[in-house]
C-alpha positions, 0 to 999 in steps of 0.5 A: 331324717334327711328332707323327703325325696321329690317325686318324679311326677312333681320334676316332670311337672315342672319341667313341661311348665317351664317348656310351655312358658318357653314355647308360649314365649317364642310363639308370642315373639313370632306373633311381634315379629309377625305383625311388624310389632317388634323389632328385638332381632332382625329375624326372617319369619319363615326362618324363625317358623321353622328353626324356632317353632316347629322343629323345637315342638317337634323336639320337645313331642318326640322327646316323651317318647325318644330322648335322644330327640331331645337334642333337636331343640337346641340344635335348631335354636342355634340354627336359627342364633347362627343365621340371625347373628350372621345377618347381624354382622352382614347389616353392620358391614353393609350399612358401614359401607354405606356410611362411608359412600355418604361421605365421600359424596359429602367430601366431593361436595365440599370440594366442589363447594366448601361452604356446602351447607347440605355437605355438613348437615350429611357429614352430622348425620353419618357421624351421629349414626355412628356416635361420634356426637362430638363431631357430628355437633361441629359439623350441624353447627357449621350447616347452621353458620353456612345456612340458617334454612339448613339449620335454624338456631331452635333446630340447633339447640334442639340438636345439642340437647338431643345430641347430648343426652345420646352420649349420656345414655348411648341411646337418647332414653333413660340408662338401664341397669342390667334387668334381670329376667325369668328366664335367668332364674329358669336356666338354674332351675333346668340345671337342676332338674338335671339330676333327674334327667339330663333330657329336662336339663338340655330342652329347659336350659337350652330355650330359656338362653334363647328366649334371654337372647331375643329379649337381650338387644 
């Protein structure tokens, strides 16, 4: 005889575990976000209220009762991923620009003076900012031969080492390997319970890949 069949009751236990803990998730993000705590995404709390609260509760409640309203929880997530994302790319493009405004300040500088001091010490910063560390060492090392104010030989150590052990890490901490967490594990077990229901399938993958996204920057 083959292995006894799961019960039914025992995948929809399951299931509604595995949306509590996504819900209770998402919740515990916004209370960060709210509080200034934690920066994982640059998300607007009253965007993220709606698109990844409300409306994906909403959802999950209705969806007891009416399975197509299943549906609502993922397309308000991606809702909310779209938007996020395209703040994202908005950021980036405005604090290019703003690189590069600092820069040409600096250039005008340099052309009015080319021992400018302050003019190298900008030009460092923009090009750490933007990880070009090789530059950016040349030019506090020429703020430092300019002007010893400007730049201490300490400070300049202490810039080569931190400098360094950004272009190690990409990020001046420790490098971390891929970590893995629950939520990875939570998407297979929602393709699972598909085979059961495709409503469990959609609600449980759906929030488990936005909460590895949050968590994932």
């Amino acid at each position: 005889m083959g292995p006894a069949p799961i019960p039914n009751f025992t995948v929809f236990l399951v299931c509604q575990g595995l949306m509590l803990y996504g819900i209770l998730g998402l919740a515990s993000h916004w209370g960060f976000l709210h509080l200034r705590q934690r920066q994982d995404r640059d998300i607007s709390d009253a965007w993220f209220v709606v698109l990844g609260l409300i409306l994906p509760v909403v959802g999950w409640m209705l969806s007891f009762f009416i399975p197509m309203t299943a549906l609502v929880l993922p397309v308000s997530l991606v809702l909310l991923f779209l938007r996020t994302t395209g703040y994202d790319g908005l950021g980036a493009r405005r604090e290019t620009a703003g690189h590069d405004a600092e820069l040409a300040q600096a250039q005008r500088m340099l052309q009015d003076d080319s021992r400018n001091a302050a003019a190298y010490w900008t030009r460092a910063e923009v090009c750490e900012r933007r990880g070009d560390y090789v530059e950016a060492y040349r030019n506090y090392r020429r703020a430092h031969e300019l002007s010893d104010l400007m730049v201490s030989a300490r400070q300049l150590a202490d810039i080569k080492e931190r400098l360094v052990c950004l272009a190690q890490t990409g990020s001046g901490a420790p490098a971390e390997g891929l970590q893995l967490r629950p939520e990875h594990l939570f998407v297979a077990v929602g393709l699972l319970l598909g085979f059961w229901n495709w409503v469990y399938a959609v609600e449980v993958c759906s929030l488990m890949l936005f909460l590895g996204w949050l968590h994932s920057r």
